[in-house]
N, CA, C and O atoms as CSV, one atom per row, in Angstrom:
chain,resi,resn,atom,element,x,y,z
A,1,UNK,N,N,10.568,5.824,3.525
A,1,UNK,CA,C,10.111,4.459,3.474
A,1,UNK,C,C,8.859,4.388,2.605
A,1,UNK,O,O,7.771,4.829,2.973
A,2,UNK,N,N,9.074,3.830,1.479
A,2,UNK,CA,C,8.067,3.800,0.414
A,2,UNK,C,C,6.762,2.466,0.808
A,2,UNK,O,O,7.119,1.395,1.299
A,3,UNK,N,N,5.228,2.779,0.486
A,3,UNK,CA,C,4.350,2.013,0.635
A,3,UNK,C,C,4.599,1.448,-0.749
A,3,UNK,O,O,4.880,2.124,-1.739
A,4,UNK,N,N,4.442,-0.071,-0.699
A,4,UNK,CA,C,4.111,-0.934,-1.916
A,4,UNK,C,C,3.142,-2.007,-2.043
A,4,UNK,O,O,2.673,-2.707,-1.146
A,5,UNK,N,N,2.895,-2.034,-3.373
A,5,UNK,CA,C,1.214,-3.333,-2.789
A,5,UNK,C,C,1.953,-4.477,-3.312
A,5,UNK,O,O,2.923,-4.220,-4.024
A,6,UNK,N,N,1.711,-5.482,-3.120
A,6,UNK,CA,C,1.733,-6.562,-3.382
A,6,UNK,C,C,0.591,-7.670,-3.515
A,6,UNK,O,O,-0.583,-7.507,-3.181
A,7,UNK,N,N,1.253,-9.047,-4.168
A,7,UNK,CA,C,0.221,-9.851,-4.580
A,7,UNK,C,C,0.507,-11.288,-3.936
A,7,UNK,O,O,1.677,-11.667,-3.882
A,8,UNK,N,N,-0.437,-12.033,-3.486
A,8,UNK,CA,C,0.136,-13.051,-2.710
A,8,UNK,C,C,0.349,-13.873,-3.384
A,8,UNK,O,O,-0.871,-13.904,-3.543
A,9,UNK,N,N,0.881,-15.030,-4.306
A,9,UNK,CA,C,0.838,-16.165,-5.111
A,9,UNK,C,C,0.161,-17.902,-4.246
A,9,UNK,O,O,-0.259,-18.958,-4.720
A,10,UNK,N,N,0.366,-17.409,-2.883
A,10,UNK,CA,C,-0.308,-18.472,-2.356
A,10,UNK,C,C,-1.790,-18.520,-2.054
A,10,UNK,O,O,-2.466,-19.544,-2.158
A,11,UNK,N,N,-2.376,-16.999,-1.562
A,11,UNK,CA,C,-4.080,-17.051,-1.250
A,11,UNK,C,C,-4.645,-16.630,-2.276
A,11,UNK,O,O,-5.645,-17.212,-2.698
A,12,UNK,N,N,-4.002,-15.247,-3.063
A,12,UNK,CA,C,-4.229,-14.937,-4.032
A,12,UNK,C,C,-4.515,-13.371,-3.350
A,12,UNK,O,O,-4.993,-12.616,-4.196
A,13,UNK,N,N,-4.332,-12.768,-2.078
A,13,UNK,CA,C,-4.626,-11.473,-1.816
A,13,UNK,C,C,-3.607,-9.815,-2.321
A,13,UNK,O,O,-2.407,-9.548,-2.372
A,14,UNK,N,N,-4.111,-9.512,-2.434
A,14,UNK,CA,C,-3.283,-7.945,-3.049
A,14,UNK,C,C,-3.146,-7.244,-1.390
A,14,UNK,O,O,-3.957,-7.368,-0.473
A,15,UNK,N,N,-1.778,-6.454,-1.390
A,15,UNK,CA,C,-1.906,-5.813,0.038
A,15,UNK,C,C,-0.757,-4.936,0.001
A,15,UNK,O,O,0.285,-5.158,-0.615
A,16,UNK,N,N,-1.032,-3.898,0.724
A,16,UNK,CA,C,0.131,-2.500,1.067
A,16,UNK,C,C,0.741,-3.116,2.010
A,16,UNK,O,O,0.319,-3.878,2.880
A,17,UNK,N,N,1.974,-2.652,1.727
A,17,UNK,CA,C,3.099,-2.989,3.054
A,17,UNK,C,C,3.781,-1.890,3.018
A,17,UNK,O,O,3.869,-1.458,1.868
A,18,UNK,N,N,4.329,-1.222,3.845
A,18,UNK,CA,C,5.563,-0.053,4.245
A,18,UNK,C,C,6.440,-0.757,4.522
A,18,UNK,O,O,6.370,-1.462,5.529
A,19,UNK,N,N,7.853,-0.768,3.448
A,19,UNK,CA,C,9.000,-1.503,3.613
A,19,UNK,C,C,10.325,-0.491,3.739
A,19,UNK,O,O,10.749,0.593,3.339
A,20,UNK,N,N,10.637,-1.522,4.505
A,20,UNK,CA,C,12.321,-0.779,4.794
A,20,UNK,C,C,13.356,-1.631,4.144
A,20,UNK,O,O,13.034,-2.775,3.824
A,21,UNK,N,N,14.493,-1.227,3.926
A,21,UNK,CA,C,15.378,-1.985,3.426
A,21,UNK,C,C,15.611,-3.579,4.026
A,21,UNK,O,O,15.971,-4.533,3.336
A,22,UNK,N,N,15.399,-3.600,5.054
A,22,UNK,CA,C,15.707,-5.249,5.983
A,22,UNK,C,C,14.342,-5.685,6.044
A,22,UNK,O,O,14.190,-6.685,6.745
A,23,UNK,N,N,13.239,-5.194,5.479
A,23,UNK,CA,C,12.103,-5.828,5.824
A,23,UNK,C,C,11.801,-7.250,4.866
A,23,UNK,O,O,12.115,-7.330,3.678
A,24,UNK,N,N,11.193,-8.231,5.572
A,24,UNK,CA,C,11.085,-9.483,4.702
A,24,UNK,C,C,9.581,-9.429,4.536
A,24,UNK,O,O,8.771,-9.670,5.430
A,25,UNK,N,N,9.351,-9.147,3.518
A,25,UNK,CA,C,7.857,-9.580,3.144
A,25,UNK,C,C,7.081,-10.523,3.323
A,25,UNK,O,O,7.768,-11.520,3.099
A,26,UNK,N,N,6.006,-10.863,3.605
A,26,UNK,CA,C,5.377,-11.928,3.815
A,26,UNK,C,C,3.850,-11.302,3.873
A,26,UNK,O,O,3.560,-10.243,4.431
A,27,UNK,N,N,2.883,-12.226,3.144
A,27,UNK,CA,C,1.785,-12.086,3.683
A,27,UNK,C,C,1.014,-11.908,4.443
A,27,UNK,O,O,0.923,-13.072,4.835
A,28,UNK,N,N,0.173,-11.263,5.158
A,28,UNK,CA,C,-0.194,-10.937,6.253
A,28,UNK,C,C,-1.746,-11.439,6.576
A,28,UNK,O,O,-2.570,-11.096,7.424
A,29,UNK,N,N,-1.755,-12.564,5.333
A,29,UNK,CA,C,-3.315,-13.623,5.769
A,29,UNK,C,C,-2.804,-14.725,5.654
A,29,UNK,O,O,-3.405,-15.576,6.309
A,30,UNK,N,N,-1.732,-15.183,4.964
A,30,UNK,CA,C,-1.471,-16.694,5.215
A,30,UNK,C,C,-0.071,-16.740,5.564
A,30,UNK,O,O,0.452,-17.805,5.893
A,31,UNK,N,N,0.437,-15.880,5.524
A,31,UNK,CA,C,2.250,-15.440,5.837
A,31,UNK,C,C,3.009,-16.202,4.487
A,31,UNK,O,O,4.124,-16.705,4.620
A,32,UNK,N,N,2.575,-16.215,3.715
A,32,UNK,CA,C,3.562,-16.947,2.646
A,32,UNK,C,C,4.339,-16.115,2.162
A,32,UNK,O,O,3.993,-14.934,2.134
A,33,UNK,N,N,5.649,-16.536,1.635
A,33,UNK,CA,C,6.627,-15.564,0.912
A,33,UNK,C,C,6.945,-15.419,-0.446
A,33,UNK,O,O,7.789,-14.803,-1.098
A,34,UNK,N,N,5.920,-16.247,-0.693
A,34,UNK,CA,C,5.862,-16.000,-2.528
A,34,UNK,C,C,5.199,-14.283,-2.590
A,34,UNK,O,O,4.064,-14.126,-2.141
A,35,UNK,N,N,5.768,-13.359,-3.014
A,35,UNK,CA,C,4.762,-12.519,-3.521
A,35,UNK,C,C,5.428,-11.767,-4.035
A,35,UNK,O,O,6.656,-11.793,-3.967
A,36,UNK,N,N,4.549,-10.665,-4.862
A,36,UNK,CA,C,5.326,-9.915,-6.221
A,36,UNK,C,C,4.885,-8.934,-5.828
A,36,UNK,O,O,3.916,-9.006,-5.071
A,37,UNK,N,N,5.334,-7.873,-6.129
A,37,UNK,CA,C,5.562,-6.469,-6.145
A,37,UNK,C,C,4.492,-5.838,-7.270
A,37,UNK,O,O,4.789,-6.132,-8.428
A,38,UNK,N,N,3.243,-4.981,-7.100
A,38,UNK,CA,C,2.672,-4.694,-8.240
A,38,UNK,C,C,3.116,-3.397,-8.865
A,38,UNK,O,O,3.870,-2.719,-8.168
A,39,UNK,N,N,2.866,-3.040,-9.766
A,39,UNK,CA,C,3.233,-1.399,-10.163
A,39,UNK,C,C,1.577,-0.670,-9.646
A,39,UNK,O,O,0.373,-0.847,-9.826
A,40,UNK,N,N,2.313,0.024,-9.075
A,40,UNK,CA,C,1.033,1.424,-8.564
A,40,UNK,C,C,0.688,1.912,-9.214
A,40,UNK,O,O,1.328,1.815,-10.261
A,41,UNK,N,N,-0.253,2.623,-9.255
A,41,UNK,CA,C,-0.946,3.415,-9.997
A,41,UNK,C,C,-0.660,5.224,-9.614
A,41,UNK,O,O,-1.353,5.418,-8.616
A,42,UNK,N,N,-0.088,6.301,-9.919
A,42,UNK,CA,C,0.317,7.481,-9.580
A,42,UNK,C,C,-1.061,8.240,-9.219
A,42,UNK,O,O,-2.075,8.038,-9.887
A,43,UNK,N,N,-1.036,9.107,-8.145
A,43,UNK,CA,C,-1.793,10.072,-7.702
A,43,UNK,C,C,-2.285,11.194,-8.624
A,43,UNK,O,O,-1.557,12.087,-9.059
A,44,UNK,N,N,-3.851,11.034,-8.927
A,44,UNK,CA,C,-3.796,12.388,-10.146
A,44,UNK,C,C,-4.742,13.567,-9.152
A,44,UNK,O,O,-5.446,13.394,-8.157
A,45,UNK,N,N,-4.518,14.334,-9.641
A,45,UNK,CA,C,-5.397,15.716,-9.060
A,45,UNK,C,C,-6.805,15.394,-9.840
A,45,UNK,O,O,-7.013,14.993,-10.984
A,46,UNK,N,N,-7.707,15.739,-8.738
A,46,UNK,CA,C,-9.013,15.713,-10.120
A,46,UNK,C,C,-9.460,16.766,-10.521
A,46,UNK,O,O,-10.502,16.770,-11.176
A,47,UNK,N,N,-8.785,17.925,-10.227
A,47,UNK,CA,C,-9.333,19.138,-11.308
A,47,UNK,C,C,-8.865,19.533,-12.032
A,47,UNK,O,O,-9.153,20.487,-12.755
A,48,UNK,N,N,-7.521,18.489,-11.983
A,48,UNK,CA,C,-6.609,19.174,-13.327
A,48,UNK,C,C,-5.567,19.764,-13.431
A,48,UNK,O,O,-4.883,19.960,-14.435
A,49,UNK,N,N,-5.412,20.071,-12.380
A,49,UNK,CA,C,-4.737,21.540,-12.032
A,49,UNK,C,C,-2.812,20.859,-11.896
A,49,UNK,O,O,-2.636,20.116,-10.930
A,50,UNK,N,N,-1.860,21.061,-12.582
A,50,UNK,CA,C,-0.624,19.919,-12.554
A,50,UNK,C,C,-0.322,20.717,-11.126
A,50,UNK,O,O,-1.521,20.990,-11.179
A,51,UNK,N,N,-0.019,21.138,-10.313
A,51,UNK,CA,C,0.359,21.131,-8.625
A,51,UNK,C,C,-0.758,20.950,-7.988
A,51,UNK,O,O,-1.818,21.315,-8.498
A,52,UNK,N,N,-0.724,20.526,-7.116
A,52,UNK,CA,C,-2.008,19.750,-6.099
A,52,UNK,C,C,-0.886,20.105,-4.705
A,52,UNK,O,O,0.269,19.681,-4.686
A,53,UNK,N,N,-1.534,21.006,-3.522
A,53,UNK,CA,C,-1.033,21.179,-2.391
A,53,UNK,C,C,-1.443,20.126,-1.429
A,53,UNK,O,O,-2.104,20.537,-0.475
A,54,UNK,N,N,-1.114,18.472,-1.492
A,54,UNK,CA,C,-1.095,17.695,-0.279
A,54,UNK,C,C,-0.962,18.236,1.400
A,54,UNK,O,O,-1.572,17.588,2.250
A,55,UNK,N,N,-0.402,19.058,1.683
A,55,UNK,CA,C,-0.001,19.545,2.864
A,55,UNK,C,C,-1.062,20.059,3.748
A,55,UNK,O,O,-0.858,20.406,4.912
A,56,UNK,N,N,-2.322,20.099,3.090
A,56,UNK,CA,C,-3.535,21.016,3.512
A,56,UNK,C,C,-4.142,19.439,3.990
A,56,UNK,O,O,-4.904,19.434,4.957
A,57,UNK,N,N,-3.820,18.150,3.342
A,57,UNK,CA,C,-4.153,17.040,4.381
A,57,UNK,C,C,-4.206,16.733,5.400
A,57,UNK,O,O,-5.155,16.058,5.800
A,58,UNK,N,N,-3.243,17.103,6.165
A,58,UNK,CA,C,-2.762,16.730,7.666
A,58,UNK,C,C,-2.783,14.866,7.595
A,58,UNK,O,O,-3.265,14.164,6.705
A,59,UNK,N,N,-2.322,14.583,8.431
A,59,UNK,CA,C,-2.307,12.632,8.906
A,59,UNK,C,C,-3.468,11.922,8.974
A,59,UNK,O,O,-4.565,12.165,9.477
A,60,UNK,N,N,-3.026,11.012,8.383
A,60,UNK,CA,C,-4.647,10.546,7.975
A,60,UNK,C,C,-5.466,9.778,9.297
A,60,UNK,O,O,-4.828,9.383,10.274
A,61,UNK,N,N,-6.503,9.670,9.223
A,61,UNK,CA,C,-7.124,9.972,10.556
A,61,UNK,C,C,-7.316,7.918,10.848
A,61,UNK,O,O,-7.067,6.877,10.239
A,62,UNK,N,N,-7.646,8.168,11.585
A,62,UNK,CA,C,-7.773,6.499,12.429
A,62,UNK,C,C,-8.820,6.025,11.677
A,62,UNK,O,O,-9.640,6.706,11.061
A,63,UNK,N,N,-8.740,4.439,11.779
A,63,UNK,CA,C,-9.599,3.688,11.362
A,63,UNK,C,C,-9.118,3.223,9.684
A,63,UNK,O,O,-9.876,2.506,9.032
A,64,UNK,N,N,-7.882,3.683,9.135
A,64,UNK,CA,C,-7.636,3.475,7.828
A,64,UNK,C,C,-6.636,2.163,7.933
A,64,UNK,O,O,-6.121,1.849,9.006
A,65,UNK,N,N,-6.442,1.521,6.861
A,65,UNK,CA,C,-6.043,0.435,7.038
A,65,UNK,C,C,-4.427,0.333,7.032
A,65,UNK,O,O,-3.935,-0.670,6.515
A,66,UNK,N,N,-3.770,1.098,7.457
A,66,UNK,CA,C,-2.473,0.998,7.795
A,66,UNK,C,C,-1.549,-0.212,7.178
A,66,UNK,O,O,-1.077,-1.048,7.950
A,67,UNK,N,N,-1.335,-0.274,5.942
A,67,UNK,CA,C,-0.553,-1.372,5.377
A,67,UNK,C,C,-1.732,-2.894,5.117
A,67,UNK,O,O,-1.254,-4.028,5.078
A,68,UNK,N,N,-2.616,-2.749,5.028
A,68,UNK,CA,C,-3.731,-3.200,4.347
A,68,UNK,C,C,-4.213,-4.369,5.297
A,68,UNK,O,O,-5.084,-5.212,5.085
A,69,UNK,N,N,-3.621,-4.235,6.108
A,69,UNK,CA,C,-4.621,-5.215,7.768
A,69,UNK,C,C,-6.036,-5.103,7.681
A,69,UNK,O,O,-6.776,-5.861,8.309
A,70,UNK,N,N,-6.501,-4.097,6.853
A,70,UNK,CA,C,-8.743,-3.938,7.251
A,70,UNK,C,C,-9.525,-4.780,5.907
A,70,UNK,O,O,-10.629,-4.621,5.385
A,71,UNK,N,N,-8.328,-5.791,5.616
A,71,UNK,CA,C,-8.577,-6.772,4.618
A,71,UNK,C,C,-10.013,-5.957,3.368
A,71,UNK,O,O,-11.071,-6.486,3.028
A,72,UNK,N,N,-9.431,-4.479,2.944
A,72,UNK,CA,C,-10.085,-3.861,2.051
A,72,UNK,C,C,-9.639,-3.967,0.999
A,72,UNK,O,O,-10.385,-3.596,0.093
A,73,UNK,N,N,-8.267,-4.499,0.600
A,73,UNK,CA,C,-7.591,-4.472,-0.675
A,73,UNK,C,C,-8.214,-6.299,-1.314
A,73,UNK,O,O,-7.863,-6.721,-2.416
C-alpha cells in the first residue's frame, strides 16, 4: 500500500494519504474531493553511497504524522 501526497483544490492543503485500491480520497481539513495526486520526490542517501540499508531503521516512532493529520505538510 503505497503513501501518496496530494493537493487539495478546495483549501489549497498538500497531504500524505496511504491508499488502497477502494480508498476514496478526500481531504482531511475540509473533506473535499477535488484533489490531485503530486509526483514525489525519491529518497536519496546523503553520503552517496548508491545502496543505503533502510532496515537498520526499525518503525518509526510515535508522534509522526501518520498520513499528514499533524497538519505539518
Amino acid at each position: 500500500m503505497p503513501i501518496y501526497e496530494y493537493h487539495c483544490a478546495a483549501c489549497g492543503r498538500d497531504f500524505e494519504l496511504l491508499v488502497r485500491r477502494e480508498t476514496l480520497v478526500t481531504c482531511p481539513k475540509c473533506a473535499g474531493r477535488k484533489v490531485e495526486r503530486l509526483m514525489s520526490l525519491p529518497a536519496r542517501t546523503a553520503g552517496g553511497s548508491p545502496t543505503t540499508d533502510f532496515s537498520k531503521l526499525g518503525p518509526p516512532s510515535g508522534g509522526g504524522c501518520h498520513g499528514g493529520g499533524c497538519g505539518c505538510h
